[in-house]
N, C-alpha and C positions, 0 to 999 in steps of 0.2 A: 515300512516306510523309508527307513535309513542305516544301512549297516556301513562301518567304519572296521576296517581290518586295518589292524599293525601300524597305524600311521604317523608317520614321521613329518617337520613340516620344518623347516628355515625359513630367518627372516635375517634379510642380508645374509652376515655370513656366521649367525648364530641358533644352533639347533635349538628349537622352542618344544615342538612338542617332540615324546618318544615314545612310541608302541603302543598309541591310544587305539582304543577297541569300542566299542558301542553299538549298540543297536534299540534301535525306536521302534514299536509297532506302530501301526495307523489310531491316530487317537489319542496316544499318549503322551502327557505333557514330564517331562526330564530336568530338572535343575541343576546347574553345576555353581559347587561351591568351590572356594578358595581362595588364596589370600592373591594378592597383587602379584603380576608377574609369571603367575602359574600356567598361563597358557589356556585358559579360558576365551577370550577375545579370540585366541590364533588359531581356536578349535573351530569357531563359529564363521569367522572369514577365511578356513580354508574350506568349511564346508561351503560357505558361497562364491567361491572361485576368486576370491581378493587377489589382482597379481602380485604382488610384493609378499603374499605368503607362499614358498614354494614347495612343495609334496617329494620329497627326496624316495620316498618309502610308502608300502601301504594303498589302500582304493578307498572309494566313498559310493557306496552302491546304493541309490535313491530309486526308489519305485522301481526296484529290478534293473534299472539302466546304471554302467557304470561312467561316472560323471567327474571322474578324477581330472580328467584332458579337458574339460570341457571351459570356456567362458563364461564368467557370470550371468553376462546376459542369456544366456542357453538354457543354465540354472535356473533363474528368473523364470523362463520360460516354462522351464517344466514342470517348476512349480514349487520354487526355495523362493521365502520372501526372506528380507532382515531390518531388525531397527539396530541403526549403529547406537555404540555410546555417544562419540558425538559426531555426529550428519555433515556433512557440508550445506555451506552458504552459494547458493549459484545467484547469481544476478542476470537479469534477463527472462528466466523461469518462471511463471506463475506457480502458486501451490495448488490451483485450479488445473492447471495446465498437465500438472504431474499425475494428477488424478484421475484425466478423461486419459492420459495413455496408460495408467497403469489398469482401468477397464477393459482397457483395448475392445469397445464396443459391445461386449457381454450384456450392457445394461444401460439402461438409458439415464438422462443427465440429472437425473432427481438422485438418484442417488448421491451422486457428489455434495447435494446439497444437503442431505440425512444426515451422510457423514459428519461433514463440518458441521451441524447442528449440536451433533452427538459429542460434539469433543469440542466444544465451544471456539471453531475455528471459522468460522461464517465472515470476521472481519478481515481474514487472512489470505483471503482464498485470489485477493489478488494482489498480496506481497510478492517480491521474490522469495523463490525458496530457502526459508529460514533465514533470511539474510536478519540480523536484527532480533532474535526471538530469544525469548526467555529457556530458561533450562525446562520450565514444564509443558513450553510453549512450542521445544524444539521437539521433546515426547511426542506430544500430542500429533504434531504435523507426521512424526514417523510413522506413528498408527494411522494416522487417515490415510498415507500410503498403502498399507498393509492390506484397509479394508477394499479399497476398492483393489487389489492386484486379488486379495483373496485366494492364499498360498496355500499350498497341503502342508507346505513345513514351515512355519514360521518359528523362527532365530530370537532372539530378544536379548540383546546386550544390556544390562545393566537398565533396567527399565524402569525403575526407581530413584536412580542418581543424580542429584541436583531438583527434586523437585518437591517441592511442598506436601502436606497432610492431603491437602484437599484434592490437589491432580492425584496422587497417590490412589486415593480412592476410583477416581473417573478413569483412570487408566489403568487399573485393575480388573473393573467394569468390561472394558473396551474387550480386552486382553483375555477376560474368561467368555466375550462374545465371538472371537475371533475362535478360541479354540473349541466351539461349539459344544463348552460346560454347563448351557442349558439342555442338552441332550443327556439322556442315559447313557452309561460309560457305552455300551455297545452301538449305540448311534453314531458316536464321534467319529468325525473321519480327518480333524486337522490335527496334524502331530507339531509337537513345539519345542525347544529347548530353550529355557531361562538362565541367563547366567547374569546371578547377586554376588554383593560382596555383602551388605548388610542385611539381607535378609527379610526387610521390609514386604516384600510383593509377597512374600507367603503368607500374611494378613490378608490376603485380598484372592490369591489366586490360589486353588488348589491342586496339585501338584503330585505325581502317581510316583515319580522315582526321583531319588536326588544321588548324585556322585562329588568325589573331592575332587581336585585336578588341583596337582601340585608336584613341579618341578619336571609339568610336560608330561605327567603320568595320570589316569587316575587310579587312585589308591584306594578308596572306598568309597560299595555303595551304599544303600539304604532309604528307609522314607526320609521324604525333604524335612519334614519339621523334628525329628530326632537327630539327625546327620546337624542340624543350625543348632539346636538347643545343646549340643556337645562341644558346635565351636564355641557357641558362646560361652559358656562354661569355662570351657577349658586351655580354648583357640587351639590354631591349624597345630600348633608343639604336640599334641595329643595324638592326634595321629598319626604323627614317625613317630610315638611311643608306642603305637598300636603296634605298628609295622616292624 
């Protein structure tokens, strides 16, 4: 689903990430851990073609196509969805609005309404986008994007941050329906990558691979819930003692 060779990525005029490597099958959900700073974020908006992240080094080979050149909206296209940390506020924009174009006609208009049922956004649907919206508020609106675009690789920036017990769960919910974890492992066909700082969503979502990413590198990998149950322990100091 997504190979990543040697990649290098600036932001202005400071090198963030350095010789990341990776590779995602079809299906499998990836978590990256690490502390603030590490290039987490810079990994997931270069893989969505962010411009102000810039690819100095290295490719991003998605579904066999190489996608390094390409515009996010292209991305989009092909089939990269993302929930930012935090989203923009557009005025003017329905959240209904975003929803019939991120179907792009695939499916007809009930489902936008499923959606927003399912993620208790039915009274939003004719706000501006996010204009105004709470931290589980501004979540939830990302995922209803998600559902209706319906990506083979969905991105997930910190999809736990800033939001209550209760969304926590509903968007946990969402999040293992998206990556179609009511199938058997060999059914899945949506690949994901989660990127925590606290660890939270691995309560709710379960998770095939986790890596560190620190200092633009990743430096170890392993299962998601032993790689957390180390940091917690010990924090990220542990491993550049590994190292």
């Amino acid at each position: 689903m997504l190979k990543i060779e040697d990649l290098y990525v600036k932001v202005a005029d400071s090198l963030i990430l350095q010789g990341v490597n990776l590779e995602i099958n079809e299906g499998e959900t990836h978590v990256l851990l690490g502390p603030n700073g590490g290039g987490k974020t810079t990994l997931l908006m270069s893989i969505m073609g962010m411009p102000k992240y810039k690819i100095v080094q290295g490719r991003i080979i998605f579904k066999g196509i190489d996608v390094t050149s390409l515009p996010a909206y292209e991305r989009a296209r092909l089939g990269i969805g993302i929930m930012f940390q935090k989203p923009p506020s557009i005025r003017g924009v329905k959240l209904s609005q975003i929803g019939e174009i991120a179907l792009r006609g695939r499916e007809d208009g009930d489902k936008i309404k499923s959606y927003a049922e399912a993620l208790n956004l039915v009274s939003h649907m004719d706000r501006d986008l996010n204009y105004g919206f709470s931290g589980g508020e501004l979540k939830r609106s990302e995922l209803f994007q998600l559902l209706c675009q319906k990506p083979d690789l969905v991105l997930l920036d910190e999809p736990e941050s800033g939001v209550d017990l209760d969304n926590i769960s509903l968007i946990g919910g969402v999040i293992n329906n998206l990556l179609n974890k009511e199938n058997k492992i060999r059914e899945r066909k949506t690949s994901g990558i989660i990127v925590t700082h606290t660890g939270y969503i691995l309560e709710y979502v379960n998770a095939d691979k986790g890596h560190i990413l620190m200092d633009g590198k990743i430096i170890c990998n392993g299962t998601p819930r032993d790689l957390f149950e180390e940091v917690k322990k010990y924090g990220y100091g542990r491993c550049i003692e590994c190292l």
